[in-house]
DSSP file (Angstrom, degrees, kcal/mol; ACC not computed):
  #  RESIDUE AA STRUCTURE BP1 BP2  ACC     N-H-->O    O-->H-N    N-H-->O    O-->H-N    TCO  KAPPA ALPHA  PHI   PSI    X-CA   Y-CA   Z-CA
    1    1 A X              0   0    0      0, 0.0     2,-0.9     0, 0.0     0, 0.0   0.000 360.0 360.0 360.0 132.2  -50.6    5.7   19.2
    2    2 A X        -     0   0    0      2,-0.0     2,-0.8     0, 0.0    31,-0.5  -0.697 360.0-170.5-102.9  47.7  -49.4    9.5   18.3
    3    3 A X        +     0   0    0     -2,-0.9    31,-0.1     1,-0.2    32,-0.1  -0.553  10.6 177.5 -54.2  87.3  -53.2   10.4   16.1
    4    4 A X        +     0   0    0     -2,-0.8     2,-0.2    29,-0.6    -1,-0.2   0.671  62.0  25.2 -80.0 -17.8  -52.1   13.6   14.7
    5    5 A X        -     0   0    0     28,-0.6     2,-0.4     2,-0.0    30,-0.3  -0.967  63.4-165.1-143.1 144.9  -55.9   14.0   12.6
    6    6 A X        -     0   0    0     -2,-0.2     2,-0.2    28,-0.2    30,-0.2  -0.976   1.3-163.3-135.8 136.7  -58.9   12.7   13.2
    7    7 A X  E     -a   36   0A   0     28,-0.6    30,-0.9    -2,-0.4     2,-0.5  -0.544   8.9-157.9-103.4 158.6  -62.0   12.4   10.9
    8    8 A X  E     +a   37   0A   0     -2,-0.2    30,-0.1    28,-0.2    -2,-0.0  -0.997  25.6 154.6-130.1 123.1  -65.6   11.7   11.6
    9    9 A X    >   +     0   0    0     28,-2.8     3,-1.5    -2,-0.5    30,-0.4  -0.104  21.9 156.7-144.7  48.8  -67.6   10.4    8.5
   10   10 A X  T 3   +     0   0    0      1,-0.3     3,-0.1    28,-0.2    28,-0.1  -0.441  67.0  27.4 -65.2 137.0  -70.3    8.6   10.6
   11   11 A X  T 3  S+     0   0    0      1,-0.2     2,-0.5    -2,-0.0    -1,-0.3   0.694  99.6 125.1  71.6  12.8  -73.5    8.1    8.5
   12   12 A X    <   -     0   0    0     -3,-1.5    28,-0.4     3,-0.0     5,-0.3  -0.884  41.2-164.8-104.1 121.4  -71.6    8.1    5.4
   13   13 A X    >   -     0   0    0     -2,-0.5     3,-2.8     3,-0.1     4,-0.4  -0.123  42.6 -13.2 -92.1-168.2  -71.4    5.6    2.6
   14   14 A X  T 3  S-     0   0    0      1,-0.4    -1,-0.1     2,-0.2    29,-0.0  -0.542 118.1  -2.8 -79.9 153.3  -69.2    5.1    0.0
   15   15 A X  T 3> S+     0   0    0     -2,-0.1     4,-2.1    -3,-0.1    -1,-0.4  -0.664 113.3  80.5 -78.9  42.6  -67.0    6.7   -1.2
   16   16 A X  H <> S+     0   0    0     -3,-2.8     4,-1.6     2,-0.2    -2,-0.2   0.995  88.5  55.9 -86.9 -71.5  -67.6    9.4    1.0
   17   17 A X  H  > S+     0   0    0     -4,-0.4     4,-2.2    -5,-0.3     5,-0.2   0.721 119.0  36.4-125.2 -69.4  -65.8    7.9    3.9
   18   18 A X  H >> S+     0   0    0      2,-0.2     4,-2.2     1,-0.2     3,-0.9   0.987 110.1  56.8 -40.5 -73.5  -62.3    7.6    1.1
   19   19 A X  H 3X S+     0   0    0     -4,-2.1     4,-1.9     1,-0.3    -2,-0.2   0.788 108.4  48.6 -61.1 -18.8  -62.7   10.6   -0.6
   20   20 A X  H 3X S+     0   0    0     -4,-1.6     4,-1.9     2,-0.2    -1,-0.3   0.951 115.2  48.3 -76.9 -39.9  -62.6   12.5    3.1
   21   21 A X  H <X S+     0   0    0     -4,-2.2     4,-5.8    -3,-0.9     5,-0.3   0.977 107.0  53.0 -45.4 -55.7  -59.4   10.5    4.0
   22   22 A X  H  X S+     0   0    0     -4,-2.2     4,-1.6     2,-0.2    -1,-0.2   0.886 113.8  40.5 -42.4 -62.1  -57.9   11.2    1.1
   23   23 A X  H  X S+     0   0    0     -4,-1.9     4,-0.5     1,-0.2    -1,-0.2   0.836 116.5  51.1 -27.7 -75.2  -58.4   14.8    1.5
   24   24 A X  H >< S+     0   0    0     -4,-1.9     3,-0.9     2,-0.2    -1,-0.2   0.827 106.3  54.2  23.6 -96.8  -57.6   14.6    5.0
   25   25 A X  H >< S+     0   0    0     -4,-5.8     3,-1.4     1,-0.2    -2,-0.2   0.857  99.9  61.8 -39.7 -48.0  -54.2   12.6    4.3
   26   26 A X  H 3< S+     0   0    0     -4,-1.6    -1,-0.2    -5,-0.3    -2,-0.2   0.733  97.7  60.4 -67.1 -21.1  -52.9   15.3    1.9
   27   27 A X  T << S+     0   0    0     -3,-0.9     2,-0.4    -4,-0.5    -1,-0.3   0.280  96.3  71.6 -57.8  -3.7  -53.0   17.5    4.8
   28   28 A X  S <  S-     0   0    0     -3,-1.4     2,-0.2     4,-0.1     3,-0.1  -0.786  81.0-122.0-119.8 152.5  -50.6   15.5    6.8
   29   29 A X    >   -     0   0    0     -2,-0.4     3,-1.4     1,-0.2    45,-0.3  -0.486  55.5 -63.9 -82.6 168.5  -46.9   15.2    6.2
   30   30 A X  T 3  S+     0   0    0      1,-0.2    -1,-0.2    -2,-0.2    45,-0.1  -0.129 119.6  16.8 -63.1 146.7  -45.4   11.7    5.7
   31   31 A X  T 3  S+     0   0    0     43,-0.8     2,-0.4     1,-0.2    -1,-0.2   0.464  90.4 130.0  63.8 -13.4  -45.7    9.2    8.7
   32   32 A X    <   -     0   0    0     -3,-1.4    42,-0.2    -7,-0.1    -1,-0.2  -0.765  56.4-118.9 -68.5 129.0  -48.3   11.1   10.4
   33   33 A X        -     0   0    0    -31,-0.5   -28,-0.6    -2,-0.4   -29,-0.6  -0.284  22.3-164.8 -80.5 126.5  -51.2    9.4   11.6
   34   34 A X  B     -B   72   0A   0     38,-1.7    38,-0.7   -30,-0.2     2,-0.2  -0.846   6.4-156.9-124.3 158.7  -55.2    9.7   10.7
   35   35 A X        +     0   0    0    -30,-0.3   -28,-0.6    -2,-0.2     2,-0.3  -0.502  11.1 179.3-125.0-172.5  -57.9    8.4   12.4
   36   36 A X  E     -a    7   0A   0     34,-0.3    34,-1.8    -2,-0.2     2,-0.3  -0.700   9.9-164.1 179.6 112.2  -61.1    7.8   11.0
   37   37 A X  E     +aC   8  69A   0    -30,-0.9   -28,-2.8    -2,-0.3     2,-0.2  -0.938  25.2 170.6-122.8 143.5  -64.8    6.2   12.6
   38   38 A X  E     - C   0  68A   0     30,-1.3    30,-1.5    -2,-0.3   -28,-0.2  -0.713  35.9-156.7-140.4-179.2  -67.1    5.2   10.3
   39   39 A X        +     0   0    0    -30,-0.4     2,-0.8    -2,-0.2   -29,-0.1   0.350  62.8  98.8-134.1 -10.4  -70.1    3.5   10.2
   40   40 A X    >>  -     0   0    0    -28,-0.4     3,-5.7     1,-0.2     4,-0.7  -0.675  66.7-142.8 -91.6 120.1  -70.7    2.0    6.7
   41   41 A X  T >4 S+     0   0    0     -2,-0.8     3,-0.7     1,-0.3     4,-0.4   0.856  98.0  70.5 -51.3 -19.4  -69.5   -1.9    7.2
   42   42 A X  T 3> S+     0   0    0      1,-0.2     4,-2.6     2,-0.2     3,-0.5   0.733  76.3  85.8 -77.3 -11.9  -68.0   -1.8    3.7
   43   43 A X  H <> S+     0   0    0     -3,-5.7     4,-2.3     1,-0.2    -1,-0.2   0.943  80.3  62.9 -33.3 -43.2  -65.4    0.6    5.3
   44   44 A X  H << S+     0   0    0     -4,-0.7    -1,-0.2    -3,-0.7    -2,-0.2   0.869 112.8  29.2 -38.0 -60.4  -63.6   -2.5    6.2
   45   45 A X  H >> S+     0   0    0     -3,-0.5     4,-2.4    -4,-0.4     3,-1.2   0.846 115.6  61.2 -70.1 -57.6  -63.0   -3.6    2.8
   46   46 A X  H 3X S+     0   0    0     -4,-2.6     4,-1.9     1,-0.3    -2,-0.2   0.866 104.5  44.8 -45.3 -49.2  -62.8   -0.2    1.1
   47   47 A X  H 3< S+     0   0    0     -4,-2.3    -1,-0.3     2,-0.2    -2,-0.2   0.063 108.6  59.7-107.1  23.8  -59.7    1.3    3.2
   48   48 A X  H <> S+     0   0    0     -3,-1.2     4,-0.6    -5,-0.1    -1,-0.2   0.492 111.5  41.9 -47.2 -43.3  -57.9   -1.8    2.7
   49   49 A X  H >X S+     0   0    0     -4,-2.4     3,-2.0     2,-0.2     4,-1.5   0.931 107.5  52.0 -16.7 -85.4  -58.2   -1.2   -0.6
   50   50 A X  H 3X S+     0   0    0     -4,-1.9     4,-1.9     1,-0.3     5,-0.4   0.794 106.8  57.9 -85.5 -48.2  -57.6    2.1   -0.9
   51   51 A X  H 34>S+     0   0    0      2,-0.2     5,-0.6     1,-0.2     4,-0.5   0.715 107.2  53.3 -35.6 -32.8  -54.0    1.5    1.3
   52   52 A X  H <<5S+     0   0    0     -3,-2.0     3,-0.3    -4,-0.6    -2,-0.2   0.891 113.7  41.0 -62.7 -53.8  -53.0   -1.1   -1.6
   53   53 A X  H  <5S+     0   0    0     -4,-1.5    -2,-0.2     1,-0.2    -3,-0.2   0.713 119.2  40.8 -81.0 -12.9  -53.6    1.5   -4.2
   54   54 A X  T  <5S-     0   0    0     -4,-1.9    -1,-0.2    -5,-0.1    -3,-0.2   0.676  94.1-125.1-110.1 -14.1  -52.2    4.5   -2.7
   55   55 A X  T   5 +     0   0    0     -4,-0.5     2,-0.3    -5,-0.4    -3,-0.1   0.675  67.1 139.5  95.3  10.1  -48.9    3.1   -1.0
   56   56 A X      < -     0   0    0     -5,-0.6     2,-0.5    -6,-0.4    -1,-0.2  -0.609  60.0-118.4 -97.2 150.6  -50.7    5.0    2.9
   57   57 A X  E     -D   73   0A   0     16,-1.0     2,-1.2    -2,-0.3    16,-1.2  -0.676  14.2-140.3 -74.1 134.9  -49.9    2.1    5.7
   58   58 A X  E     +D   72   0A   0     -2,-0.5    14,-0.3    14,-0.3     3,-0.1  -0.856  30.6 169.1 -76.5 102.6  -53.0    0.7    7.3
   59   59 A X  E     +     0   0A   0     12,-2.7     2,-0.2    -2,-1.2    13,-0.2   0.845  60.1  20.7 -98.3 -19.6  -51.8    0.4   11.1
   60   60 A X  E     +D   71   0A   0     11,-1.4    11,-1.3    -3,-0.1     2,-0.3  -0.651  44.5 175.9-172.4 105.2  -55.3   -0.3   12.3
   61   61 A X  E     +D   70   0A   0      9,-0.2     9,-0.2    -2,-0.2     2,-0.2  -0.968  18.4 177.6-117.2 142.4  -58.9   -1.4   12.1
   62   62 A X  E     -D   69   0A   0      7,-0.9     7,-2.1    -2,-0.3     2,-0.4  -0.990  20.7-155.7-131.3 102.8  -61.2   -1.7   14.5
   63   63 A X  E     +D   68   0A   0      5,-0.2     5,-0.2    -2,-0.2     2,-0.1  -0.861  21.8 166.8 -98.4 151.5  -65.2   -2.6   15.1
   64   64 A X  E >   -D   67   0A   0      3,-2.0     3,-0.7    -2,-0.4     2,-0.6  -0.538  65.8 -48.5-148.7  95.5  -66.7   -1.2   18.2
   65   65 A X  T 3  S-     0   0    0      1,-0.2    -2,-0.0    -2,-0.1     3,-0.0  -0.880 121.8 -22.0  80.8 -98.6  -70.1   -1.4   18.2
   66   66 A X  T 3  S+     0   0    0     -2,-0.6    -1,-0.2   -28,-0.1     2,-0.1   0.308 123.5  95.8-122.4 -26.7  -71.9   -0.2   15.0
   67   67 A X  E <   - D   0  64A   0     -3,-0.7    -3,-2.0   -30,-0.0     2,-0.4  -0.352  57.1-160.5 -73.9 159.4  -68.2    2.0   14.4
   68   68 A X  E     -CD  38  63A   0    -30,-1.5   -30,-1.3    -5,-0.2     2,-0.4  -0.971   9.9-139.5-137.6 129.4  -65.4    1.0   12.4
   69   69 A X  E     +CD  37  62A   0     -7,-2.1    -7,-0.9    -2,-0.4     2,-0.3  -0.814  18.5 178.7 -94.2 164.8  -62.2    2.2   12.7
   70   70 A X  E     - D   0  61A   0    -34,-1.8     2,-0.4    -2,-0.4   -34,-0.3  -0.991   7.1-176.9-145.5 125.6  -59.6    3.1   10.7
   71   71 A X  E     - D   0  60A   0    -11,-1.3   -12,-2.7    -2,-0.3   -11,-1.4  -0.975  16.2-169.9-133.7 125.0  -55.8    4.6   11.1
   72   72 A X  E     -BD  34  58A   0    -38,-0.7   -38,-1.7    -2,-0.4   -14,-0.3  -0.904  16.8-140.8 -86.1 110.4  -53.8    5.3    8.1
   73   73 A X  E     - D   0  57A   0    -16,-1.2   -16,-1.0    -2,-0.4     2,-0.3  -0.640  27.8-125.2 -55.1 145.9  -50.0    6.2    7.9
   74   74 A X              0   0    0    -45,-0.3   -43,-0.8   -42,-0.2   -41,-0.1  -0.550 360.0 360.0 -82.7 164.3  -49.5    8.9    5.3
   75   75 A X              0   0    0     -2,-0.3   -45,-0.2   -45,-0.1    -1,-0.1   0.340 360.0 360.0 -76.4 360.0  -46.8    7.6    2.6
């Protein structure tokens, strides 16, 4: 996978952990890739969510250990 951005929002809860994607996202052209590790387990739920409501592709989530990951297509 081609991660053109990657975020860190370890030790953040919600909606910290969105509102930095978001941010984040708008920086990318369409079809470019973010990554994102988190730590708050409601990520999981949250940036599924937030993929419905904005139209951005979820290609991937991940647990690995106490991390979550997350990769977003932009729209």
């Amino acid at each position: 996978m081609d991660i053109t951005k990657e975020i860190d929002t370890r030790g953040l809860n919600c909606p910290l952990p969105i509102l930095k994607a978001k941010k984040a996202l708008a920086e990318l052209t369409s079809g470019q890739l973010l990554k994102v590790v988190a730590t708050d387990a409601g990520s999981l739920r949250d940036f599924q969510a937030f993929a419905r409501q904005t139209g951005h592709e979820l290609v991937e989530q991940q647990t690995q250990g106490v991390e979550f990951i997350h990769v977003l297509r932009r729209r």
